[in-house]
N, C-alpha and C positions, 0 to 999 in steps of 0.2 A: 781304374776307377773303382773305386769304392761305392757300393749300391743296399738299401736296404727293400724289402720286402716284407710286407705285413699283411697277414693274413689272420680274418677275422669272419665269426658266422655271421650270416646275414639275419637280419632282422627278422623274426617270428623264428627261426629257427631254434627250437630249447637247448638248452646248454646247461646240462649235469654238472659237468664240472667247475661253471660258473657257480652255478647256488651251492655246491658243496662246498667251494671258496668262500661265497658269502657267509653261509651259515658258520666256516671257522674264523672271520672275521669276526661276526658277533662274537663268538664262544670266545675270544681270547680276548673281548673287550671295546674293537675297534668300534666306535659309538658315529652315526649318519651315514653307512654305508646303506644305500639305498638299492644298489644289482651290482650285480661283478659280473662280466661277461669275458670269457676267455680265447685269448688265438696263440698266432704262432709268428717269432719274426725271424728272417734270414739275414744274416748281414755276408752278403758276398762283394769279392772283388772279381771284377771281370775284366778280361783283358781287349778295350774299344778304341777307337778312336773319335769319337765323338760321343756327347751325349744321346742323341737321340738313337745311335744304333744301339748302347747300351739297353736302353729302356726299350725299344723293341722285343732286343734280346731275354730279356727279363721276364718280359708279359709274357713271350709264347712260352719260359721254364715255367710260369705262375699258370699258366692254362693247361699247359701240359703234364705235370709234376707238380708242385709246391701247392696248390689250393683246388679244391673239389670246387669247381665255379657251380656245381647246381644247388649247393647250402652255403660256399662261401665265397665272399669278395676278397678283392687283394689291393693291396696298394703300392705301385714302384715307385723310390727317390733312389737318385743318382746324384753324388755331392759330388 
């Protein structure tokens, strides 16, 4: 199965590297960019037999590994 994982900071948390994104949006012209807020996504294949153990599987690598849950949330799909 084929699965992705998105991993993004949570809300109030600042993100440097977003505004330094947005500020070279502007500088290279890109006109109504309003914020840019940046993460990180995984596209793994895992080897499940069902969906649902896949996405188990998934969450406790994204709580364990892949995403700092105390500044970031995560998101699992499993096509």
């Amino acid at each position: 199965m084929k699965a992705r994982v998105t991993v993004t900071l949570k809300s109030g948390i600042l993100d440097p590297q977003g505004k330094a994104i947005e500020g070279a949006l502007r500088s290279l012209g890109v006109r109504g960019v309003a914020s840019v807020r940046q993460g990180k996504v995984f596209d793994i294949e895992i080897e499940a037999t069902d969906r649902a153990g896949a996405e188990a599987a998934l969450k406790n690598a994204a709580e364990k590994l892949l995403a700092n849950t105390v500044i970031e949330n995560y998101r699992v799909e499993v096509t």
